[in-house]
N, C-alpha and C positions, 0 to 999 in steps of 0.2 A: 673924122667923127670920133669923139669922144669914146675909150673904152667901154665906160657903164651904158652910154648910149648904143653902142653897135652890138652890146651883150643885151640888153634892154630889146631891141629890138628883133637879136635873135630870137629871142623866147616868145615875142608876141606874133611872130612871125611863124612860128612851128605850127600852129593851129589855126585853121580859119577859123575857128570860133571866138578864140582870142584877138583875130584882127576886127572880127565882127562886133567886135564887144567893145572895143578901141572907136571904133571907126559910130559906133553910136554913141555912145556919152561923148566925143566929139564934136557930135553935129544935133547932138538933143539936148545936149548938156544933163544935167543932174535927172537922176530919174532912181527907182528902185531897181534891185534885181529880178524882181517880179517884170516888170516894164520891161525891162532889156530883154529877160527869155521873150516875153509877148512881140516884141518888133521884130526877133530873129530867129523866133522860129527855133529855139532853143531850149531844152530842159531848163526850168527854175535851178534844178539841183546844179545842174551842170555850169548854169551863169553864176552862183555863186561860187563854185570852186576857182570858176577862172575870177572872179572879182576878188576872193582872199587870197590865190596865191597870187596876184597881179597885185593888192595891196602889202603883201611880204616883199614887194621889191618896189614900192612906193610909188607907182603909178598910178592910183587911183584912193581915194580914200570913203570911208563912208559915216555918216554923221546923221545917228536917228533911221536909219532900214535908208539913206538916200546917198548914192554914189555919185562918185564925179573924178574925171581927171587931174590928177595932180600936175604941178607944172613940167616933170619930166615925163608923165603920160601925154601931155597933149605935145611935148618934143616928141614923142614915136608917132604921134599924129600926125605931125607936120611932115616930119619924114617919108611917113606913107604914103601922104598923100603928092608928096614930089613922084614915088616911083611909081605910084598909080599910074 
């Protein structure tokens, strides 16, 4: 596994809210951070923290209030979902 990838995935992996958040724009694709808190049951506040610092390390990007995984965020997807 790739360094930035096994680092990448350390950090998404430290928080289930951050896997939660992985694991939906995944399988939802594009959606607001508004949306994300609504599906998981999570602080808006909170889902946007993990969506900017998850876009400071380019896993996700957002365009107009609307998020989506980048192509090295849906590799921790993919990976996740092997060790699911």
């Amino acid at each position: 596994m790739p360094e930035d990838l096994a680092s990448n995935m350390g950090f998404i992996m430290g928080t289930r809210h951050r896997e939660r958040v992985v694991q939906i724009l995944g399988s939802k694709g594009k959606l607001s951070a508004e949306k994300v808190a609504k599906f998981e049951h999570i602080p808006a506040i909170s889902v946007k923290k993990i969506l900017s610092d998850m876009a400071d390390r380019s896993l996700v990007f957002e365009n107009e209030g609307i998020w989506c995984l980048t192509e090295a965020g849906q590799e921790i997807e993919k990976e996740m979902k092997k060790r699911a």
